[in-house]
mmJSON file of the N, C-alpha and C atoms, coordinates in Angstrom:
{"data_MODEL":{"atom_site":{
"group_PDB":["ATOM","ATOM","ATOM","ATOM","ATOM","ATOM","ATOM","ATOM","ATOM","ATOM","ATOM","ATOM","ATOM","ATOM","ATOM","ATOM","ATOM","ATOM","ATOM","ATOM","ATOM","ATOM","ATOM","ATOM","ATOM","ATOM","ATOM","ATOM","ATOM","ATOM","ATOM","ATOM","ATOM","ATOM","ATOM","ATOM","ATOM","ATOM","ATOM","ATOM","ATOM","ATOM","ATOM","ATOM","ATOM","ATOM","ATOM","ATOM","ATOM","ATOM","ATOM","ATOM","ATOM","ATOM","ATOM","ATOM","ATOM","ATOM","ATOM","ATOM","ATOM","ATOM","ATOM","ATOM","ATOM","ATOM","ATOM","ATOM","ATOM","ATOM","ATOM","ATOM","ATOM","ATOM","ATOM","ATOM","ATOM","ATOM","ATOM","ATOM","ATOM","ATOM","ATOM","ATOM","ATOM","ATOM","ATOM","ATOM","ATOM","ATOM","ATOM","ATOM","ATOM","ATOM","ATOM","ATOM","ATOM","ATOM","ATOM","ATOM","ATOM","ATOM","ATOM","ATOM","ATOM","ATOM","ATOM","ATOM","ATOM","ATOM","ATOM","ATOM","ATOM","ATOM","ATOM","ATOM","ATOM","ATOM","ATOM","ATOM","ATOM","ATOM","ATOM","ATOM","ATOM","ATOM","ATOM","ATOM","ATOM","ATOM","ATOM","ATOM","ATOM","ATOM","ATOM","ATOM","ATOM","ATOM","ATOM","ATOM","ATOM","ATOM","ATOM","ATOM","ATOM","ATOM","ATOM","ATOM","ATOM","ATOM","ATOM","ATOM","ATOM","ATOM","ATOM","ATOM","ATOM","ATOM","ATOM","ATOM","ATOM","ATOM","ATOM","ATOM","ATOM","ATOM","ATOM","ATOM","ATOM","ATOM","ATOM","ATOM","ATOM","ATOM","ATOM","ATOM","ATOM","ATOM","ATOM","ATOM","ATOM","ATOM","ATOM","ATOM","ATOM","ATOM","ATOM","ATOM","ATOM","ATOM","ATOM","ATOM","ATOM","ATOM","ATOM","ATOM","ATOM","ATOM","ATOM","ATOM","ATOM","ATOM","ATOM","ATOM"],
"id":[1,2,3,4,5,6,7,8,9,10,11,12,13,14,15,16,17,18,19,20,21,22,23,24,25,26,27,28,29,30,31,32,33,34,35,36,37,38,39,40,41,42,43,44,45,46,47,48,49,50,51,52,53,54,55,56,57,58,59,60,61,62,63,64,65,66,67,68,69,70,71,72,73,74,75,76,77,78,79,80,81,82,83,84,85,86,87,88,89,90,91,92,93,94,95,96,97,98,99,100,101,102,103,104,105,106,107,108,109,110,111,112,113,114,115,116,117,118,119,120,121,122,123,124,125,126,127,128,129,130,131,132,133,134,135,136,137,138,139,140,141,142,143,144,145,146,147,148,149,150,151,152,153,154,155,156,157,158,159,160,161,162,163,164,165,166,167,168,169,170,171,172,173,174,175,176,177,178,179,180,181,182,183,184,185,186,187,188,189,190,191,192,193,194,195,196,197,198,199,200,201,202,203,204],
"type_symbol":["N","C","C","N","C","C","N","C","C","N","C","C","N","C","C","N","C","C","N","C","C","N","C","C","N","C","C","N","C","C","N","C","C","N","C","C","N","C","C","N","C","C","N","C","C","N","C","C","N","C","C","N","C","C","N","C","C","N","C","C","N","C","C","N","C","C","N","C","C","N","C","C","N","C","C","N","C","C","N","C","C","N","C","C","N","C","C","N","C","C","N","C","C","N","C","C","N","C","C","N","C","C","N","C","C","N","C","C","N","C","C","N","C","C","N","C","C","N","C","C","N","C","C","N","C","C","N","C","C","N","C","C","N","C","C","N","C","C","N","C","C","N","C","C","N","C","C","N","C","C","N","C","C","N","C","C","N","C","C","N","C","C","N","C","C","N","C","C","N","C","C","N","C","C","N","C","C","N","C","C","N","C","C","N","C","C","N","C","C","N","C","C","N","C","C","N","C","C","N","C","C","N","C","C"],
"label_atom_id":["N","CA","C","N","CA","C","N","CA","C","N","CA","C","N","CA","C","N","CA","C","N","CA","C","N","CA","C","N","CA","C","N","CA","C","N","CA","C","N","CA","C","N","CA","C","N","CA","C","N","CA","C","N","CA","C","N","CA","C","N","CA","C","N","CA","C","N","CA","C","N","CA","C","N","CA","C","N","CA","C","N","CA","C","N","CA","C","N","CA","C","N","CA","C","N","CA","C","N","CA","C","N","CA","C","N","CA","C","N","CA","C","N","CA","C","N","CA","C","N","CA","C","N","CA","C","N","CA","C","N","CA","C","N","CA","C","N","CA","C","N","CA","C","N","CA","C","N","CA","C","N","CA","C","N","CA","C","N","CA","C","N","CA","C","N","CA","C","N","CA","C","N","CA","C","N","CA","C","N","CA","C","N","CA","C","N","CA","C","N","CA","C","N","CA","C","N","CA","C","N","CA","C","N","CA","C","N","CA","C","N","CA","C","N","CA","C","N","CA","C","N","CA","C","N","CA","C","N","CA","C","N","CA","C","N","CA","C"],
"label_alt_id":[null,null,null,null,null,null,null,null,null,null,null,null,null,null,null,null,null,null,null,null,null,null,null,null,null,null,null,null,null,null,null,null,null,null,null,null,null,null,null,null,null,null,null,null,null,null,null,null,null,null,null,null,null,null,null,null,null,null,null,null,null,null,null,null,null,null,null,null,null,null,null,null,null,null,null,null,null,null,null,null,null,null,null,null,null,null,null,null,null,null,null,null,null,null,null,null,null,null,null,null,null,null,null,null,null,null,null,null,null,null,null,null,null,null,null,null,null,null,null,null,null,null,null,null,null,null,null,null,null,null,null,null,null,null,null,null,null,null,null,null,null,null,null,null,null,null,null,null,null,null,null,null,null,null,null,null,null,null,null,null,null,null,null,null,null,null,null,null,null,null,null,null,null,null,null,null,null,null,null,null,null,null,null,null,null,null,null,null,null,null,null,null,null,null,null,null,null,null,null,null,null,null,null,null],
"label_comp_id":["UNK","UNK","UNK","UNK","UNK","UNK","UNK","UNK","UNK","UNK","UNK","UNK","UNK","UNK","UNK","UNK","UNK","UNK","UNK","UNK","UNK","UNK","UNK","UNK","UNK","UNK","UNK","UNK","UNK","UNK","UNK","UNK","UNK","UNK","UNK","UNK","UNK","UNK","UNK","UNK","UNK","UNK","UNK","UNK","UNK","UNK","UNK","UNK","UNK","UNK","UNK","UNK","UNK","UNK","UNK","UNK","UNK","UNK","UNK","UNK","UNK","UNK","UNK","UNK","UNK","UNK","UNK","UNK","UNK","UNK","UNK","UNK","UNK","UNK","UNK","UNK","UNK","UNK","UNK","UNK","UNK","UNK","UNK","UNK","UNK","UNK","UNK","UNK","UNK","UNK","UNK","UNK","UNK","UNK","UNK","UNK","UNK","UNK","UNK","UNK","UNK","UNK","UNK","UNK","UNK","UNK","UNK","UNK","UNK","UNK","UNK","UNK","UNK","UNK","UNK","UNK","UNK","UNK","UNK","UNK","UNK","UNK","UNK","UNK","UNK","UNK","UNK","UNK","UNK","UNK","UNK","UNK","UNK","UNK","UNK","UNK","UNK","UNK","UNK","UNK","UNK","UNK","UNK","UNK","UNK","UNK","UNK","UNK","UNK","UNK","UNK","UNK","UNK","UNK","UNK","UNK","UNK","UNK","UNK","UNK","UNK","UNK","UNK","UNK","UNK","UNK","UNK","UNK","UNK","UNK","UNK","UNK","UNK","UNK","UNK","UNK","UNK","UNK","UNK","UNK","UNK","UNK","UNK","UNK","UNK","UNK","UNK","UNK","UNK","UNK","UNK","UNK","UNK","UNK","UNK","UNK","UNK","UNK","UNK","UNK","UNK","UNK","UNK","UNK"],
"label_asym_id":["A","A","A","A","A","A","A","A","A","A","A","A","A","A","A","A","A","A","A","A","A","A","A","A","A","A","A","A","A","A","A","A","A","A","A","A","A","A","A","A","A","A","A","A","A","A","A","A","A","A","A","A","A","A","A","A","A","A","A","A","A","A","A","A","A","A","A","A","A","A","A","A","A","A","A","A","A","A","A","A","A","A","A","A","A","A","A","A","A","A","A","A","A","A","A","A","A","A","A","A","A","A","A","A","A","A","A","A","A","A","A","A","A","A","A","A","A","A","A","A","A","A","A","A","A","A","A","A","A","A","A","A","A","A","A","A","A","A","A","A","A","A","A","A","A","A","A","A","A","A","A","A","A","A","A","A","A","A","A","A","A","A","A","A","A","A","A","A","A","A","A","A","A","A","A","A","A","A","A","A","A","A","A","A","A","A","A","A","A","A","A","A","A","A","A","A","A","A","A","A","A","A","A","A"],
"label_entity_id":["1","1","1","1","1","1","1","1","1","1","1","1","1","1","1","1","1","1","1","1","1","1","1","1","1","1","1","1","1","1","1","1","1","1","1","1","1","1","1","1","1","1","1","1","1","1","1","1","1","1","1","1","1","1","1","1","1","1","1","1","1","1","1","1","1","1","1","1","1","1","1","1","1","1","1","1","1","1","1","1","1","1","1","1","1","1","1","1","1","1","1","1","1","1","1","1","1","1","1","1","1","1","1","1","1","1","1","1","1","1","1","1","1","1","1","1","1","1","1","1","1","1","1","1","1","1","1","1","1","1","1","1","1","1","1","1","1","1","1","1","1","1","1","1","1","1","1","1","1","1","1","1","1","1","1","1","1","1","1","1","1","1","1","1","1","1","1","1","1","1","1","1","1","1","1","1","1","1","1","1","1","1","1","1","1","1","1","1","1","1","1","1","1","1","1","1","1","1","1","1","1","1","1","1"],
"label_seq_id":[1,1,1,2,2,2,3,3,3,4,4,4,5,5,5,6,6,6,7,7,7,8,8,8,9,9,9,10,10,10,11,11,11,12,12,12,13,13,13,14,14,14,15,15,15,16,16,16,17,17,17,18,18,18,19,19,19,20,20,20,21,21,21,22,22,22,23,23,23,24,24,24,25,25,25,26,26,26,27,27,27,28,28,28,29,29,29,30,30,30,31,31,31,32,32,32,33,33,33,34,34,34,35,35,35,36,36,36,37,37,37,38,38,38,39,39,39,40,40,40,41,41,41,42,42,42,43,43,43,44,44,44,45,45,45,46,46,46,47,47,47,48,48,48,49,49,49,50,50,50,51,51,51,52,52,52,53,53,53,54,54,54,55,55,55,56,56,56,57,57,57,58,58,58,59,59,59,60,60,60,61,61,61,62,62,62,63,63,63,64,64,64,65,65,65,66,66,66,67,67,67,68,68,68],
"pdbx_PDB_ins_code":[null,null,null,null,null,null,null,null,null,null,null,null,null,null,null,null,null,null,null,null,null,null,null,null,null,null,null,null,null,null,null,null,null,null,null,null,null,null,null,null,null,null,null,null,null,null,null,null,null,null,null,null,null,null,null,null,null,null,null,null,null,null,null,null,null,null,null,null,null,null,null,null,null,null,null,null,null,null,null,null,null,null,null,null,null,null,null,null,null,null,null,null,null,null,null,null,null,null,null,null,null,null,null,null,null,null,null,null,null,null,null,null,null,null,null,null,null,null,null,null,null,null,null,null,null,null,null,null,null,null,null,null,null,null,null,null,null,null,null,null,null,null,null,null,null,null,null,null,null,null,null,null,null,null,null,null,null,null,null,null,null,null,null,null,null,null,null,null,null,null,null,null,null,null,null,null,null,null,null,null,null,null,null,null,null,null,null,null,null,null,null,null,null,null,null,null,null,null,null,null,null,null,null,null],
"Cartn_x":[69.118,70.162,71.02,72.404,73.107,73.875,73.459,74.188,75.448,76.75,77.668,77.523,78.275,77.717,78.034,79.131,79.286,78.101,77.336,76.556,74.956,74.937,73.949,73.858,75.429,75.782,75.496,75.776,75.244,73.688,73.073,71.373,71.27,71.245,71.268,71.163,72.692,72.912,71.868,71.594,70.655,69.498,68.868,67.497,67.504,68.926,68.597,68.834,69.289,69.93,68.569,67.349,66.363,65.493,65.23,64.46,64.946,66.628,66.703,66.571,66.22,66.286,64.047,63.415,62.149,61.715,62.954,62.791,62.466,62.617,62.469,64.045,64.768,65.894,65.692,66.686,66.51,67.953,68.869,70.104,70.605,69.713,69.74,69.226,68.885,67.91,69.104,69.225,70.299,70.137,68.906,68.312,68.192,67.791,67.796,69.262,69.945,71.502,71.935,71.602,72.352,71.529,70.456,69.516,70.463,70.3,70.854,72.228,73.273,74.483,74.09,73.307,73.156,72.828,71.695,71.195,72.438,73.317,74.149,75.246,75.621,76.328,75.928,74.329,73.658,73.504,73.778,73.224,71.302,70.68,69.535,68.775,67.574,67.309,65.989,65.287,64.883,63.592,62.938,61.715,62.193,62.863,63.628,63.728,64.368,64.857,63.601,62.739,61.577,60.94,60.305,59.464,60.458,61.781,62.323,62.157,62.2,62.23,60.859,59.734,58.627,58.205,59.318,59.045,59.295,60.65,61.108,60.483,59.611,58.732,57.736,56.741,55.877,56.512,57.467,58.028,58.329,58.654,59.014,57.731,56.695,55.417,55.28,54.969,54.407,55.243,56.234,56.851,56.532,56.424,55.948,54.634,53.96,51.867,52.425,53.386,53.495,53.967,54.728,55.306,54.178,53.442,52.533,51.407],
"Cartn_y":[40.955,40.306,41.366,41.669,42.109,41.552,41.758,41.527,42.709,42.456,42.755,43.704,44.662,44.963,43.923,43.275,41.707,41.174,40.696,39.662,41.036,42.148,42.745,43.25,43.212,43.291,42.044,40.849,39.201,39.341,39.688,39.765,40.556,42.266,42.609,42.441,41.793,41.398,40.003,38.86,37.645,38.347,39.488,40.168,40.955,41.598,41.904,40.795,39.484,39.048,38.397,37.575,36.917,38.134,39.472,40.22,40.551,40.588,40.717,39.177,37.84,36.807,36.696,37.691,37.682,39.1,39.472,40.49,42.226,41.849,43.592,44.082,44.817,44.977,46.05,46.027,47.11,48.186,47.417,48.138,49.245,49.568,50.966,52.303,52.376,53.676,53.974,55.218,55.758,55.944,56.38,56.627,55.301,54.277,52.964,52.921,52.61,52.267,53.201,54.756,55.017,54.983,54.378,53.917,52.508,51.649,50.579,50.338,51.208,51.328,51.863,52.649,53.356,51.856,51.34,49.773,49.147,49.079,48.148,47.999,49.976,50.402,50.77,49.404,50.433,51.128,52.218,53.366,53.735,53.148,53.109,51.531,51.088,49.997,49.704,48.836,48.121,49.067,49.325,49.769,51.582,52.247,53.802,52.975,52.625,52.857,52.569,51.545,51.581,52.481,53.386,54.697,55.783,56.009,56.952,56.735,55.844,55.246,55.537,55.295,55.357,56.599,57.459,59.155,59.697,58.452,59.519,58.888,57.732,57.77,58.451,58.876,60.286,61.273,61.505,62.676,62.961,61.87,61.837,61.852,60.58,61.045,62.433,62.98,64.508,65.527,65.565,65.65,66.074,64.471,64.294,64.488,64.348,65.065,67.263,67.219,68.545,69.106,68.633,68.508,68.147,67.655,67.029,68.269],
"Cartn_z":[212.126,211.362,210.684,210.959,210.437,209.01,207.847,206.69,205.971,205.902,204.94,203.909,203.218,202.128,200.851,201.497,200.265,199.633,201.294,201.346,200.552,200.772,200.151,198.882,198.173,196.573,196.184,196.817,196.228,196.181,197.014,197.559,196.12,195.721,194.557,193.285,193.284,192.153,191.371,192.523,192.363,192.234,192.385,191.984,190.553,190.419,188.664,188.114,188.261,186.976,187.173,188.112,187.769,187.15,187.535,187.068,185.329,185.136,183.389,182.975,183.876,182.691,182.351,183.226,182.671,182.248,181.83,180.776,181.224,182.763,183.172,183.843,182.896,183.275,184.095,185.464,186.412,186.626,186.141,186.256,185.454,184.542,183.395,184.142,185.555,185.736,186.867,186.485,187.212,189.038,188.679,190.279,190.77,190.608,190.929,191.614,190.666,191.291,191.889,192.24,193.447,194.503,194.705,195.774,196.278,195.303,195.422,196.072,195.59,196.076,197.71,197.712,199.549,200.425,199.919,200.478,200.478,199.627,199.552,200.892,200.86,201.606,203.199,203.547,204.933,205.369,203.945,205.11,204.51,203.798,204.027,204.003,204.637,204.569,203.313,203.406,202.025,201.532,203.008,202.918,202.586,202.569,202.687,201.021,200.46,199.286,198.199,198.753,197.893,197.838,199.075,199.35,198.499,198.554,197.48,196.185,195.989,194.498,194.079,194.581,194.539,194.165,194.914,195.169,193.711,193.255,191.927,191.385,191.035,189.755,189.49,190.629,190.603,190.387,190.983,190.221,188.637,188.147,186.95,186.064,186.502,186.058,185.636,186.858,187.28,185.832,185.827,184.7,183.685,183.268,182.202,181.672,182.717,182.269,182.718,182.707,182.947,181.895,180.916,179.819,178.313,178.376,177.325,177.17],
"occupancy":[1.0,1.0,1.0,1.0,1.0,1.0,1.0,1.0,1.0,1.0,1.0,1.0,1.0,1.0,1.0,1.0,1.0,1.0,1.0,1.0,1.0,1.0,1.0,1.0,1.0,1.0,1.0,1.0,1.0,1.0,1.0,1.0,1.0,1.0,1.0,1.0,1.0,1.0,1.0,1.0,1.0,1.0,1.0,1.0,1.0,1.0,1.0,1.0,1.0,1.0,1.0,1.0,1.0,1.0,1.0,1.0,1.0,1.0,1.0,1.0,1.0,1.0,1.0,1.0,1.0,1.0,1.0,1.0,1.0,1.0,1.0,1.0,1.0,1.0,1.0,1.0,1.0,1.0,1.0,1.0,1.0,1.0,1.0,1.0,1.0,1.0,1.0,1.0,1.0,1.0,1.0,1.0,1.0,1.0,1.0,1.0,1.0,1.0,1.0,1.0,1.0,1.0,1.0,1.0,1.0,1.0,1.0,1.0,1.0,1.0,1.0,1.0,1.0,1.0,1.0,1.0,1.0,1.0,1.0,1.0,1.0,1.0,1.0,1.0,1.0,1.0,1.0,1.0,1.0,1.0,1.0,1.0,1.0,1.0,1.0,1.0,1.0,1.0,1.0,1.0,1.0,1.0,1.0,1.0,1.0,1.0,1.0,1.0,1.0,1.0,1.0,1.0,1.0,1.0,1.0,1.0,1.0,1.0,1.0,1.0,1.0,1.0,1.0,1.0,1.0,1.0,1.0,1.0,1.0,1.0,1.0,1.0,1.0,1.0,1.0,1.0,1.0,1.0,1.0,1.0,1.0,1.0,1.0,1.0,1.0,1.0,1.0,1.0,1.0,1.0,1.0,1.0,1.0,1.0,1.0,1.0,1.0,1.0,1.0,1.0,1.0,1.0,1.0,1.0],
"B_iso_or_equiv":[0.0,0.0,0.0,0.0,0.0,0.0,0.0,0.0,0.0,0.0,0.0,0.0,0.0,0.0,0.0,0.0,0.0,0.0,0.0,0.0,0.0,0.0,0.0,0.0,0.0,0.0,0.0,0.0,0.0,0.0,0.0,0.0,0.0,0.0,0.0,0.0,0.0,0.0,0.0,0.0,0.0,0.0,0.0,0.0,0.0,0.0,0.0,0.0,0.0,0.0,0.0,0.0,0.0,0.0,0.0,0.0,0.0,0.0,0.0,0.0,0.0,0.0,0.0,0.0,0.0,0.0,0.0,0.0,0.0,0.0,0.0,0.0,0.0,0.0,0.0,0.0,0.0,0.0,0.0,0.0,0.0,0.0,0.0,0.0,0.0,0.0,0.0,0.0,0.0,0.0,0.0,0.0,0.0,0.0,0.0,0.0,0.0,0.0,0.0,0.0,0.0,0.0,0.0,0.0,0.0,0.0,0.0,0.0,0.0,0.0,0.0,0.0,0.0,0.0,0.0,0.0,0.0,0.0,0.0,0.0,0.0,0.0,0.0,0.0,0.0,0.0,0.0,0.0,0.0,0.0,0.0,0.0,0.0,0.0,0.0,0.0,0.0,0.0,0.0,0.0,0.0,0.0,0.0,0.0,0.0,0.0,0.0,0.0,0.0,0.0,0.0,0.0,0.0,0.0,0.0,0.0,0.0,0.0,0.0,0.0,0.0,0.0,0.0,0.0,0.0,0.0,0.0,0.0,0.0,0.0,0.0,0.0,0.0,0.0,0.0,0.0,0.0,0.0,0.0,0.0,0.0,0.0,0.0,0.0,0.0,0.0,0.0,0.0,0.0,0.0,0.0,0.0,0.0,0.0,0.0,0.0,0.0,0.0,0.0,0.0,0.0,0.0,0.0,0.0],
"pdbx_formal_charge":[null,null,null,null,null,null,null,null,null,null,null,null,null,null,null,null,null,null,null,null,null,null,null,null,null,null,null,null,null,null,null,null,null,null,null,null,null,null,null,null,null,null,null,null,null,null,null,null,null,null,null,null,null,null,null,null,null,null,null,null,null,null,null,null,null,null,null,null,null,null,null,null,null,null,null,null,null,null,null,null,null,null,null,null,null,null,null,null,null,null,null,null,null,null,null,null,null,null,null,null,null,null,null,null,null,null,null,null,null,null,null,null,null,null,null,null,null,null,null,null,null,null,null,null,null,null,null,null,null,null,null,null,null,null,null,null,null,null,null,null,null,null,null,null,null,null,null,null,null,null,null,null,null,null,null,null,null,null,null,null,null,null,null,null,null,null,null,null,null,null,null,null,null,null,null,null,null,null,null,null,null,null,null,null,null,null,null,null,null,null,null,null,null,null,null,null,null,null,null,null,null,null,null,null],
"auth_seq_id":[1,1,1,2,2,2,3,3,3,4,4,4,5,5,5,6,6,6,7,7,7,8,8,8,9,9,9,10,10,10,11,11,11,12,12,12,13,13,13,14,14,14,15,15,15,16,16,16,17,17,17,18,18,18,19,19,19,20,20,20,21,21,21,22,22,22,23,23,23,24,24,24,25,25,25,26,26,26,27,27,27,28,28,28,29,29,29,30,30,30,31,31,31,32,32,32,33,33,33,34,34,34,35,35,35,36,36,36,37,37,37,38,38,38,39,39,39,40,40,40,41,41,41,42,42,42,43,43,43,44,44,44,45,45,45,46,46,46,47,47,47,48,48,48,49,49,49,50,50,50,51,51,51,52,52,52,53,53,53,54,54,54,55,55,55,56,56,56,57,57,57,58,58,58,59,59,59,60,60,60,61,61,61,62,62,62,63,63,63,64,64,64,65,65,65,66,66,66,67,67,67,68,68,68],
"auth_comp_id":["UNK","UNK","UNK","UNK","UNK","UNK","UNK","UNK","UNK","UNK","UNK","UNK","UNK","UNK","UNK","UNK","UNK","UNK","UNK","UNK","UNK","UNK","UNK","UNK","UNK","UNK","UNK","UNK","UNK","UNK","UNK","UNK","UNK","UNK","UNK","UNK","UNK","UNK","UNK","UNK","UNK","UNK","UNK","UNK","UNK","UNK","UNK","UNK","UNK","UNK","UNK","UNK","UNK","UNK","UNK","UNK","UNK","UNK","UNK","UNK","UNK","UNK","UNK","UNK","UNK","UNK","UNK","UNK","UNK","UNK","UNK","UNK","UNK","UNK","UNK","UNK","UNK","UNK","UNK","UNK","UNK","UNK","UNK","UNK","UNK","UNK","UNK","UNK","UNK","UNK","UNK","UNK","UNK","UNK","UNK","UNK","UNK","UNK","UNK","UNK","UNK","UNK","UNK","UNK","UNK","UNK","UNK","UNK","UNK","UNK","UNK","UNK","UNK","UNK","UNK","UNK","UNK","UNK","UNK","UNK","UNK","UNK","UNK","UNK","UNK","UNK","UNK","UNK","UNK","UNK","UNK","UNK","UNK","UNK","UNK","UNK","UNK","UNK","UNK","UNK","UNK","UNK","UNK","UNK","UNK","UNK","UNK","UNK","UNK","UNK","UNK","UNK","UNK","UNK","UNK","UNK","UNK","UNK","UNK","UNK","UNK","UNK","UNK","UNK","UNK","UNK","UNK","UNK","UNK","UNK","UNK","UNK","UNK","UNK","UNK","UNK","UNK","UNK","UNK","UNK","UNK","UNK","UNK","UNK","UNK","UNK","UNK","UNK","UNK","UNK","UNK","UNK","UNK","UNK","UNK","UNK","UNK","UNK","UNK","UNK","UNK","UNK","UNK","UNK"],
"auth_asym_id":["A","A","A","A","A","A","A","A","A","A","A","A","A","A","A","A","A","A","A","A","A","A","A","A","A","A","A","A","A","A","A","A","A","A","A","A","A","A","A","A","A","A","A","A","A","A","A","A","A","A","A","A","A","A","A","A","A","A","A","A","A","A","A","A","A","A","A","A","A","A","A","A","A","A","A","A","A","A","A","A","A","A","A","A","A","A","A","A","A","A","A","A","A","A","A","A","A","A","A","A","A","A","A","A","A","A","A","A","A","A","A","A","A","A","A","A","A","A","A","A","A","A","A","A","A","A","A","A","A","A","A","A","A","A","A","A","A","A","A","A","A","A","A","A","A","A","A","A","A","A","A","A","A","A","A","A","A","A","A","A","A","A","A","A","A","A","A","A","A","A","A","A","A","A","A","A","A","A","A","A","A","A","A","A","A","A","A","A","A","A","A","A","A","A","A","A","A","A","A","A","A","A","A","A"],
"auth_atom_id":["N","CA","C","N","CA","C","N","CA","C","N","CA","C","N","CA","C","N","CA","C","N","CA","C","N","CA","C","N","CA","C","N","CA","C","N","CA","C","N","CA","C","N","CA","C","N","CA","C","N","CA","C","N","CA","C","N","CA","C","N","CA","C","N","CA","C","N","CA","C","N","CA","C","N","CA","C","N","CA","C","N","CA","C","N","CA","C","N","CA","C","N","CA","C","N","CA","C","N","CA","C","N","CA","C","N","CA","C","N","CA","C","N","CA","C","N","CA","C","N","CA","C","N","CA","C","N","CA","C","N","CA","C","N","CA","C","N","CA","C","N","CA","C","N","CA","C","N","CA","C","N","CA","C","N","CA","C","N","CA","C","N","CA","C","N","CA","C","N","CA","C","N","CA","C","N","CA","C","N","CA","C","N","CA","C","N","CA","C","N","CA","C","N","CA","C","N","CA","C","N","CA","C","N","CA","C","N","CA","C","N","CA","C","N","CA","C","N","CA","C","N","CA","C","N","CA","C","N","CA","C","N","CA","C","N","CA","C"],
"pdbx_PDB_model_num":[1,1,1,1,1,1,1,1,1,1,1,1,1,1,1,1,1,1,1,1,1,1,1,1,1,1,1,1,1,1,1,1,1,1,1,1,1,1,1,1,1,1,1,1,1,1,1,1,1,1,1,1,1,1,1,1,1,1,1,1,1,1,1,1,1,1,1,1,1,1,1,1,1,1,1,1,1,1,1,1,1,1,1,1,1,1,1,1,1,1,1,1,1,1,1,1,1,1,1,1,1,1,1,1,1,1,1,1,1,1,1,1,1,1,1,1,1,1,1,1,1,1,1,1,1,1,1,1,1,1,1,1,1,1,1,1,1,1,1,1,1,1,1,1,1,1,1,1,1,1,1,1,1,1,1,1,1,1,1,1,1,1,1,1,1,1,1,1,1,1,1,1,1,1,1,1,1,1,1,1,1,1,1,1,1,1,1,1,1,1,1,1,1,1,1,1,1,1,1,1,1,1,1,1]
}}}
């Protein structure tokens, strides 16, 4: 199935606004939204942007127990 980037900014957008109306806002993390914008824009697909995303929260972890 080929979807739009219209139709994948609508898909998006209907996932933060149910995720900020139960209180986990997702649109504040910078790395998020330029993941999001790439998904948006096809050039990566759902499962690529979760495994990155994934990547920078260990990273950030890592970090931070590196830091303490």
């Amino acid at each position: 199935m080929s979807t739009t980037p219209e139709t994948r900014r609508a898909i998006a957008q209907r996932a933060i606004d149910r995720a900020t109306t139960r209180g986990v806002p997702l649109d504040r993390d910078a790395a998020f939204l330029t993941l999001l914008e790439e998904w948006i824009c096809g050039d990566i697909d759902m499962k690529a942007m979760r495994e990155r995303y994934l990547d920078i929260i260990a990273l950030r972890t890592s970090q931070r127990r590196d830091r303490a």
